[in-house]
N, C-alpha and C positions, 0 to 999 in steps of 0.2 A: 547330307544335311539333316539336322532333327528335325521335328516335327513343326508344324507354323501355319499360322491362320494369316490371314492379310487386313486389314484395317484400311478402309476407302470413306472419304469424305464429298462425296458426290458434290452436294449442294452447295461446294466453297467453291465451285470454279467454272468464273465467268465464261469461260471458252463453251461449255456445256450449254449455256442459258440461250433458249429462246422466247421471243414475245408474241407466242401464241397462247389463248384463251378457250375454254371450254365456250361452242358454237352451239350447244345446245337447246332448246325450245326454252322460253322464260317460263319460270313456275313450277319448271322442273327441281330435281334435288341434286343432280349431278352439279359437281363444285368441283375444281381442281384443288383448290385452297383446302376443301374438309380432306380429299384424298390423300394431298400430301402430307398434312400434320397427322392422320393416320397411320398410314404409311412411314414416317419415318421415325414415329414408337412403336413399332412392329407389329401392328394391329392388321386383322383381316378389315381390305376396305369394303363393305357393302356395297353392290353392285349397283345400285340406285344412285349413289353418293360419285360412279364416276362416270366421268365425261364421257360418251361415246363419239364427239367429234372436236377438234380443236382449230381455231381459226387463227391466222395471222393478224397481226393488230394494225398492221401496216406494210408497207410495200416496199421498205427497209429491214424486216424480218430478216432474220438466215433461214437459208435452207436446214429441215429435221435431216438430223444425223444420226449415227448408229446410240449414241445417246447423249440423251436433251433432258433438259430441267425447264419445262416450259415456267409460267408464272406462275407464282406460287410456291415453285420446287416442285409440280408434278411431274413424274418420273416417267417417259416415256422411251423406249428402244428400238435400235431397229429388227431386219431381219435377222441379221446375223448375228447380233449379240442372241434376240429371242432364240435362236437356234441354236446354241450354246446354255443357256439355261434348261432348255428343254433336256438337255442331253443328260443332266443333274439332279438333284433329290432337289425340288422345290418346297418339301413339308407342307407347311399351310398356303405357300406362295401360290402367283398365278399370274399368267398375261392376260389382260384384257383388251381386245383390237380397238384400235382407236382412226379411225378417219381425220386426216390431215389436210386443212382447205388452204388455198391464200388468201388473199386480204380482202378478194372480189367472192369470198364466199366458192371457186372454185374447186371441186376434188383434186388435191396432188397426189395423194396415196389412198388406196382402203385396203384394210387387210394386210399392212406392210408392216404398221406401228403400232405399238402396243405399252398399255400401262404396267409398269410393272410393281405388281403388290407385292412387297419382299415378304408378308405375310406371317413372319415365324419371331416371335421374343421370348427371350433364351437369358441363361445366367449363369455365362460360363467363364465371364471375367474373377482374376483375381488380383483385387486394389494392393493386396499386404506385399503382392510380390509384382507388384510394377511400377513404373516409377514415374515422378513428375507429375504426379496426378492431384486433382484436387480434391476434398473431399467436402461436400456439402455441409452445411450447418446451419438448416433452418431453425433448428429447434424444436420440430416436433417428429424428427427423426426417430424409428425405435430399432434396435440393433438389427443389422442386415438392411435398412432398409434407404443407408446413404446415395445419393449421388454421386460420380466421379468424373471429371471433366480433366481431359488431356492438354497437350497445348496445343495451340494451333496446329502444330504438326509436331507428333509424337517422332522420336529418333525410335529408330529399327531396334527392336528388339525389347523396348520399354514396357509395352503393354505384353503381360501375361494371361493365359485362357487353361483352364483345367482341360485334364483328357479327355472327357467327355465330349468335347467340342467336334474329337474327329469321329463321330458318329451323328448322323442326323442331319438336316436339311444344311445344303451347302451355303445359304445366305442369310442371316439375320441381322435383327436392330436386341443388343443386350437391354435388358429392363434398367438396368442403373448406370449405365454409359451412356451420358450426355448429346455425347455427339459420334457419329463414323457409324458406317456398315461394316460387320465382319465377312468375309468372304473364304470358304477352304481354299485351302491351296490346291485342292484340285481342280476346283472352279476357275479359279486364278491362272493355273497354269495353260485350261483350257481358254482362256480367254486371251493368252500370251501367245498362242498357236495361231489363235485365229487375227492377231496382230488387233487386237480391243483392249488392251489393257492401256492402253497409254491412257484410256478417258477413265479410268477409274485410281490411277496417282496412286498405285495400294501402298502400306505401309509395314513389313515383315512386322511379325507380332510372336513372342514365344508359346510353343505349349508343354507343361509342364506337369 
């Protein structure tokens, strides 16, 4: 098979979501909310800015899973995914341990879950040669410097990525793709071993 990067849309699927909240002291800076909108423009999150513990909001919660999209969209893994990225080029990325309470303020986990800063933004899409794509027009665009937005679910093979992609950290958010994580295929495959990829729905993508 050629060459191919994977396309995942985490934060579109309710199965993922939990209704835990950063448990944090008041007055601090840690926010789920700044982490994830960070995070999923491929920004390093500052370390202040994230949660070190996260609380059930109620006693109807699910149980954290190997991955969660608490509120917000914070991004949070378990062990065994974390052990799977670890094994991978992270680039700028990074796990950050995250303490897991329930609803009575409880420890259910420490040192099991972790935030994950995808960390790395990258521009290795290419719009002219993928298809169904939309293309921005704000108007004060200046060349190179469009948006492009997929459909809700991109068919296989639609989004294109230059070769350069297959070098360099195996997870990022592209600077002018709207929406999805890219993921290598070697990442992908390792996560298909470890029977984890069902939570990330990936979407084949050409490379060209």
């Amino acid at each position: 098979m050629s060459d191919c990067v994977w396309f995942c849309q985490l934060r579109l699927h309710d199965s993922l979501f939990r209704h835990y909240r950063s448990a944090d002291p008041e007055g601090k800076s840690a926010s789920e909310r700044i982490a994830a909108i960070l995070n999923l423009q491929g920004d390093i999150v500052p370390p202040p800015y994230i949660p070190k513990t996260v609380k059930a909001q109620d006693a109807k919660a699910r149980k954290v899973g190997e991955v969660n999209m608490m509120v917000n969209r914070f991004l949070v893994v378990g062990p065994k995914t974390a052990a799977v990225l670890r094994e991978h080029d992270m680039g700028n990325g990074a796990l950050h341990p995250v303490e897991v309470q329930d609803h009575k303020g409880n420890i259910v986990s420490d040192n099991d879950y972790f935030f994950w800063n995808i960390g790395n933004k990258l521009m290795h899409f290419l719009p002219n040669d993928s298809f169904d794509v939309r293309k921005s027009n704000y108007g004060n665009e200046k060349p190179g410097e469009h948006y492009y937005s997929p459909p809700v679910i991109p068919a296989e093979d639609s989004l294109a990525f230059s070769r350069n992609c297959l070098t360099g950290p195996d997870a990022w958010q592209e600077a002018y793709l709207m929406k999805g994580t890219i993921l290598s295929d070697r990442l992908m495959q390792a996560l298909g071993k470890a029977n984890l990829d069902k939570y990330f729905e990936p979407i084949r993508c050409r490379v060209i």
